[in-house]
Residue, then its C-alpha position, 0 to 999 in steps of 0.5 A: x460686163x464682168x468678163x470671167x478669165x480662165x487661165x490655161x495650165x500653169x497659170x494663175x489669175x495675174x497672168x492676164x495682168x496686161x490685158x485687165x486694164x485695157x479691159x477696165x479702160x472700156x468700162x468692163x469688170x475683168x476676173x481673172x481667176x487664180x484657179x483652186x490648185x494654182x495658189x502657189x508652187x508648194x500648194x498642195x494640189x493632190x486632191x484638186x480635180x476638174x469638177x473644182x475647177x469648174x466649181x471656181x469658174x461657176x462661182x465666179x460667173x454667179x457672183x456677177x449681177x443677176x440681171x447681166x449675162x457675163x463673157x467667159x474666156x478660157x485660154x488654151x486648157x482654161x476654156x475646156x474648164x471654162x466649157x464645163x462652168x458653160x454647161x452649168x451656167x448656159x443662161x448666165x453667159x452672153x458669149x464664150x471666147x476660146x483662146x488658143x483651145x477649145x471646148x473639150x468633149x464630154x468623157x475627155x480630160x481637159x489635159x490629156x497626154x501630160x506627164x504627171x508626178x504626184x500631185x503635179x502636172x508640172x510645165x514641160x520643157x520648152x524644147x518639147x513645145x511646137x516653135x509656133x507655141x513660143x513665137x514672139x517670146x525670146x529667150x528673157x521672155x521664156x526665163x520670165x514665164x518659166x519663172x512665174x509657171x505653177x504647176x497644176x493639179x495632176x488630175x486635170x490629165x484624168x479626170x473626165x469632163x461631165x456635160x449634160x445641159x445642150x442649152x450650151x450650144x445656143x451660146x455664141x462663142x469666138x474661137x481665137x487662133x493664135x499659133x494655128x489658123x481658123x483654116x487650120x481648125x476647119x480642116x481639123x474637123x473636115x478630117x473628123x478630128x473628135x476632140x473638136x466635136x463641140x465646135x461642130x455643135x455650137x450655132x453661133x461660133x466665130x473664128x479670129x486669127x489672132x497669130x503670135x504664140x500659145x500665150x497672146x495675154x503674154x505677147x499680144x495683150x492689146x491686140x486680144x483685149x480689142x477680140x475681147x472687147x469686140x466679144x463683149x459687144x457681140x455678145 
């Protein structure tokens, strides 16, 4: 099965760089995506917005063999665009795994609330995360990731999602939980928190509890290639 690797913002497609080959190991075709705008620091990225993003993700779910439906991953603001390749593409995926985010709602940018500076929506200081984004990475490992982020498109903070197939509801879908727990999740939408409107809607949605940080490809690979692995059966 291809499984389609959405990275979240920051990231590019070589982030997922210890979880590929415990995926290949299992017979699966991983592609991880470098998403348009994430090719390097000095590209320039003012001109890339989220229908681009989701345009790569939809290429890349086309590009599997016809006759198989592929898993699509998105991690953290990854699976907002991974949800929008979803609408475009509902029939071509067999499952849907959201890791550390959710599927953001129509008429919602993906990365609302970040401070951009012209064509850069660069990464925060680590003093402006929640400790629970950053557990299980020490001081070495934030050096590390500090050092390989990339800025993304300052648009991805304005530009609005656009949904129009329901058929996507009907995919199943797993939602890893690794700085915050499926209880938490569940109580956010019993409070009628809007931005997780679309879990609501999906028939067949799953929650694993999967704790460490924002970044379980970084801190946790084996333990999430075996949810993907199990996502792919599933699926």
């Amino acid at each position: 099965m291809d499984i389609v690797l959405v990275p979240g913002l920051w990231l590019d497609g070589p982030t997922w760089e210890r979880v590929v080959p415990l995926l290949e190991k299992d017979g699966h075709r991983p592609r991880p995506l470098t998403l348009p705008g994430l090719e390097s620091v000095d590209t320039d990225r003012s001109a890339i917005g989220l229908a681009d993003q989701v345009a790569a993700v939809v290429a890349a779910v086309d590009a599997a063999p016809p006759e198989e439906k592929v898993l699509l991953v998105g991690h953290s603001a990854g699976s907002g665009i991974a949800y929008g390749a979803l609408d475009r593409r509902p029939d071509r995926v067999a499952r849907a795994v959201y890791i550390g985010g959710w599927p953001t709602p129509d008429g919602e940018p993906v990365a609302g609330g970040f401070p951009t500076e012209g064509g850069d929506l660069a990464m925060p200081p680590f003093s402006e995360f929640d400790s629970a984004d950053l557990l299980d990475m020490d001081d070495a490992d934030l050096a590390a990731f500090r050092a390989r982020a990339i800025p993304s498109p300052a648009r991805l903070a304005t530009d609005l999602q656009q949904l129009t197939d329901e058929r996507r509801y009907d995919v199943p879908a797993t939602l890893v939980c690794p700085e915050f727990r499926a209880s938490d999740i569940q109580q956010w939408i019993a409070g009628g928190e809007p931005s997780l409107v679309e879990l609501t809607r999906i028939r067949d949605l799953t929650y694993v509890d999967l704790p460490t940080g924002h970044w379980p490809q970084l801190t946790k690979p084996e333990e999430l290639a075996r949810v993907l692995l199990e996502a792919a059966e599933s699926g």
